[in-house]
PyMOL CGO cylinders between C-alpha atoms (Angstrom):
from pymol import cmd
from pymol.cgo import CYLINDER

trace = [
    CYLINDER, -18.23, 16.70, 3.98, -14.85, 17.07, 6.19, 0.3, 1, 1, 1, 1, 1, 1,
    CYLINDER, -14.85, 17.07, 6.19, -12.95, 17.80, 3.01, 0.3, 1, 1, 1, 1, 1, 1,
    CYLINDER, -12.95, 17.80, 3.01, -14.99, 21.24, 2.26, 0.3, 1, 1, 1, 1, 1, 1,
    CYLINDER, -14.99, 21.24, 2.26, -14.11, 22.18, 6.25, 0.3, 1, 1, 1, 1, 1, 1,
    CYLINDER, -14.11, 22.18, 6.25, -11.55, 24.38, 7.74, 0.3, 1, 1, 1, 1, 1, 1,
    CYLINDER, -11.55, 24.38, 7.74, -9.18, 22.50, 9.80, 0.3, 1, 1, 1, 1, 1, 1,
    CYLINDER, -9.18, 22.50, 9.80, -9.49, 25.37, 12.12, 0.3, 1, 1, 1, 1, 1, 1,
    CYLINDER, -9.49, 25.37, 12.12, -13.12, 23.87, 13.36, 0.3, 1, 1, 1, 1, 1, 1,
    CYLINDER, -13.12, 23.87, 13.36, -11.53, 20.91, 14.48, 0.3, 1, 1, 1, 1, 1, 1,
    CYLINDER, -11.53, 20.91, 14.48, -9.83, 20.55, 17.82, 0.3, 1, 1, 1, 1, 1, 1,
    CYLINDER, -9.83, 20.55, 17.82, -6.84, 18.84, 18.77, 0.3, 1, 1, 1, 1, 1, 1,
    CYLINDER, -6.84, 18.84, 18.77, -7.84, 15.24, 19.32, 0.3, 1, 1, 1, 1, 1, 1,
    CYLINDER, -7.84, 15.24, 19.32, -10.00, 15.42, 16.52, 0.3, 1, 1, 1, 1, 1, 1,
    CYLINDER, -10.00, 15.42, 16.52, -7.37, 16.18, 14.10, 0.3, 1, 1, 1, 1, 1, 1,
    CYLINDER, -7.37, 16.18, 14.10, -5.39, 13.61, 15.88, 0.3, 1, 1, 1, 1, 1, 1,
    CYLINDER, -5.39, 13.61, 15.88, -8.07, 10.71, 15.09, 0.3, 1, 1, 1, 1, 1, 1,
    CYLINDER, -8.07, 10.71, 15.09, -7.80, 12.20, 11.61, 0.3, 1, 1, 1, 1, 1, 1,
    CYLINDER, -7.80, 12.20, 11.61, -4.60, 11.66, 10.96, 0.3, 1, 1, 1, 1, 1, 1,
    CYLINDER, -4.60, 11.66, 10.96, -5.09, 8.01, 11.26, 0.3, 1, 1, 1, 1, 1, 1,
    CYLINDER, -5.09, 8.01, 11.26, -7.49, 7.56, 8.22, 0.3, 1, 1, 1, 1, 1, 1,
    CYLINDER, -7.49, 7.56, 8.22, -4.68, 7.44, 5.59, 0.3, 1, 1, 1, 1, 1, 1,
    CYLINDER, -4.68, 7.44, 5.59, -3.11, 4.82, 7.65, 0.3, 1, 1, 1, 1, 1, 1,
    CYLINDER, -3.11, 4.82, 7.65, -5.98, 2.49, 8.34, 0.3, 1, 1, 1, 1, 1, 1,
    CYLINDER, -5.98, 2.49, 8.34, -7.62, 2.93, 4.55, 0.3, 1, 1, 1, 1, 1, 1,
    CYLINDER, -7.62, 2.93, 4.55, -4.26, 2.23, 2.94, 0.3, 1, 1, 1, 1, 1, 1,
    CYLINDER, -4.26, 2.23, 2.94, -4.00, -1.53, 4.04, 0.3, 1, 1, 1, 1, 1, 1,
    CYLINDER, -4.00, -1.53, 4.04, -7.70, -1.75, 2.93, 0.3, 1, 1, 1, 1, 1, 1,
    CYLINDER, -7.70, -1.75, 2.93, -7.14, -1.05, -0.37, 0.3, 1, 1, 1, 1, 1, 1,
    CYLINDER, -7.14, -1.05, -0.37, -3.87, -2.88, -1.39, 0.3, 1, 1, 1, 1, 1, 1,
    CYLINDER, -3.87, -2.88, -1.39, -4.30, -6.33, 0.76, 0.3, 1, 1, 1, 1, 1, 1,
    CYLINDER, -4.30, -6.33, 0.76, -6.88, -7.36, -1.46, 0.3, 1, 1, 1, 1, 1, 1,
    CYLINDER, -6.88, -7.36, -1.46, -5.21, -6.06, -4.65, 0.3, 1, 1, 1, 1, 1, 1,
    CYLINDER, -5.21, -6.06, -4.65, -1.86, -8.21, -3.00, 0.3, 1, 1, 1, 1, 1, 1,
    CYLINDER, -1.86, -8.21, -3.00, -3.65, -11.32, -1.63, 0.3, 1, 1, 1, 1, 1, 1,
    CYLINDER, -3.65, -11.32, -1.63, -6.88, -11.96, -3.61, 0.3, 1, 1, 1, 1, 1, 1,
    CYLINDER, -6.88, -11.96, -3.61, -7.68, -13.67, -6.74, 0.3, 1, 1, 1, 1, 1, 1,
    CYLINDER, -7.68, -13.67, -6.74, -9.81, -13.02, -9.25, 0.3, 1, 1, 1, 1, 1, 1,
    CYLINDER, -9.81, -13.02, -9.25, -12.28, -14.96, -7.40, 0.3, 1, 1, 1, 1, 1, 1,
    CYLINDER, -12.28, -14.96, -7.40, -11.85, -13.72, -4.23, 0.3, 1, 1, 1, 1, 1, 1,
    CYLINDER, -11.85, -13.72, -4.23, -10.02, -16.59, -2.29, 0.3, 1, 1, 1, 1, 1, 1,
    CYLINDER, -10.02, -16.59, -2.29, -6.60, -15.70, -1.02, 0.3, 1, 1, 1, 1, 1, 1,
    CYLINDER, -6.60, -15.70, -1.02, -3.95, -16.82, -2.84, 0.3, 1, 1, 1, 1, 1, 1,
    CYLINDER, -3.95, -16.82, -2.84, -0.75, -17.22, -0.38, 0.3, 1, 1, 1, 1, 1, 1,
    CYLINDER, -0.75, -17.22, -0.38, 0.86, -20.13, -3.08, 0.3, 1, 1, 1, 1, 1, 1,
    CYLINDER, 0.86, -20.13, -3.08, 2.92, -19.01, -6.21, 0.3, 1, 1, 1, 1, 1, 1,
    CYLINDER, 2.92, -19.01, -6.21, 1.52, -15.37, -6.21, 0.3, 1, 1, 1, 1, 1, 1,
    CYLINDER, 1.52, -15.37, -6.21, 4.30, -13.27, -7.71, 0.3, 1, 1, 1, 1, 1, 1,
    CYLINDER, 4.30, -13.27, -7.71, 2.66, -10.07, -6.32, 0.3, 1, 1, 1, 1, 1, 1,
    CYLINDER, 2.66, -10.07, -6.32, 3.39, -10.93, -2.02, 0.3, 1, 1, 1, 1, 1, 1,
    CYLINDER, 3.39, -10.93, -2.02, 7.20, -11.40, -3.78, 0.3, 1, 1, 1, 1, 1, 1,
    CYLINDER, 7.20, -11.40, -3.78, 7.09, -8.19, -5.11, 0.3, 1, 1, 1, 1, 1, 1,
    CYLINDER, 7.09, -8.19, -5.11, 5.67, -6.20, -2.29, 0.3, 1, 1, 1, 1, 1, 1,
    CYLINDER, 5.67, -6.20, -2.29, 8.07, -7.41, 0.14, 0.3, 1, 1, 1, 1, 1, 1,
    CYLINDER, 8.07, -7.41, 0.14, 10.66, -6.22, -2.31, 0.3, 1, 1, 1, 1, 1, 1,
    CYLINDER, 10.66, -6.22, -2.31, 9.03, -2.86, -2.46, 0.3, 1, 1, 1, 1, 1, 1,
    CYLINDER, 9.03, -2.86, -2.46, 8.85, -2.41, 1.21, 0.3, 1, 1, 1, 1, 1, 1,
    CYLINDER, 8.85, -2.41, 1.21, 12.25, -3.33, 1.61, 0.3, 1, 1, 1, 1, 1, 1,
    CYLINDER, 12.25, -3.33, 1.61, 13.61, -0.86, -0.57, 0.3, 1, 1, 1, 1, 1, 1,
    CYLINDER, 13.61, -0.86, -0.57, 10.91, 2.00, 0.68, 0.3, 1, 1, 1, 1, 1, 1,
    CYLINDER, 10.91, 2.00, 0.68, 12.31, 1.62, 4.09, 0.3, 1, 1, 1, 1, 1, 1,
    CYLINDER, 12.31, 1.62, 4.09, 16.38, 1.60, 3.28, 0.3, 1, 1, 1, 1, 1, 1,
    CYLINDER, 16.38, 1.60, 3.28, 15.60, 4.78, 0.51, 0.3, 1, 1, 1, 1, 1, 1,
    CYLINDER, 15.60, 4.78, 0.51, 12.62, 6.44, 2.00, 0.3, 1, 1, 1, 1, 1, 1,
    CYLINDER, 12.62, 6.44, 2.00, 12.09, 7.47, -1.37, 0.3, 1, 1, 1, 1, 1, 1,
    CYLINDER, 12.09, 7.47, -1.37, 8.60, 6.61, -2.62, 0.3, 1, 1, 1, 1, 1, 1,
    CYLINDER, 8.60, 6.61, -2.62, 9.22, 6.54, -6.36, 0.3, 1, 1, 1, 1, 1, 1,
    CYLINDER, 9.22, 6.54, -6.36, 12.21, 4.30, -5.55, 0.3, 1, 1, 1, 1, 1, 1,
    CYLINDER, 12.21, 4.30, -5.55, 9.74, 1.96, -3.64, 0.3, 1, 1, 1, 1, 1, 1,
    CYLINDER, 9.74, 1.96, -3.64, 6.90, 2.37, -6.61, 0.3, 1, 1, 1, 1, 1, 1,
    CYLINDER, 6.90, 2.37, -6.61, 9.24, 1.44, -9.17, 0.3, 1, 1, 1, 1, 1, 1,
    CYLINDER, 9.24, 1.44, -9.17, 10.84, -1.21, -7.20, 0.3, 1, 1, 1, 1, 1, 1,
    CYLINDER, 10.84, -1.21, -7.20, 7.73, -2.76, -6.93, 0.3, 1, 1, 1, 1, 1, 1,
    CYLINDER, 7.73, -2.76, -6.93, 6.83, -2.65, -10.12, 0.3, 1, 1, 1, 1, 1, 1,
    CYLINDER, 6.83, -2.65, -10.12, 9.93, -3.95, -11.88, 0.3, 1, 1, 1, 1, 1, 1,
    CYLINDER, 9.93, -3.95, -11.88, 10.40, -6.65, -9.15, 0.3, 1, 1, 1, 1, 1, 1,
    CYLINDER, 10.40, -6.65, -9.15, 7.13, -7.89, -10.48, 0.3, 1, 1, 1, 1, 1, 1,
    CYLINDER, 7.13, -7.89, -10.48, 7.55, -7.44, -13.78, 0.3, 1, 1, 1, 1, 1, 1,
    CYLINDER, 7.55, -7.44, -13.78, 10.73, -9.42, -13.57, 0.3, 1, 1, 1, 1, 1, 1,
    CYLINDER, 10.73, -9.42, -13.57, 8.92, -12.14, -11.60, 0.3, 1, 1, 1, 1, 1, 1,
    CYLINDER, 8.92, -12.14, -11.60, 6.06, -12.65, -13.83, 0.3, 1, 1, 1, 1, 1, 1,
    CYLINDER, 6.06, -12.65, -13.83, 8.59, -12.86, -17.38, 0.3, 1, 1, 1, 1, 1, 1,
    CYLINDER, 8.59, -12.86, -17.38, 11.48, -14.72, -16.14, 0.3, 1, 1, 1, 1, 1, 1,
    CYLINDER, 11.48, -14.72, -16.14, 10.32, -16.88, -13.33, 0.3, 1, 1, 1, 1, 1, 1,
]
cmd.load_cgo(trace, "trace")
């Protein structure tokens, strides 16, 4: 329903609160993708993926550059899961 309104019905602190969604939904969607297994306890011991996000985040914070950080992430784990 708010995505078919004008922004122009909104005020100012409602757009504020707004912004905020992307934010708060992001960490909702990856933790468990990071931290869960594929039976739903969290798996902090030899999980190649919380190796590979920390890589990612490292290098999307020095490059600001988010296919830099994607790809990062990606090949970090790649090269975690085949040679480690």
């Amino acid at each position: 329903m708010i995505a078919i309104l004008k922004k122009e019905m909104f005020n100012d602190r409602i757009r504020e609160v707004l912004s905020y969604v992307p934010s708060a939904i992001f960490p909702a969607i990856i933790f468990p993708a990071i931290f869960l297994d594929s039976f739903g306890s969290i798996q902090l011991e030899d999980n190649p993926k919380i190796l590979a996000s920390i890589i990612s985040m490292i290098i999307g914070i020095l490059s600001r550059n988010i296919l830099a950080t994607i790809f990062s992430g990606l090949f970090s784990y790649w090269m975690i899961i085949f040679y480690f």
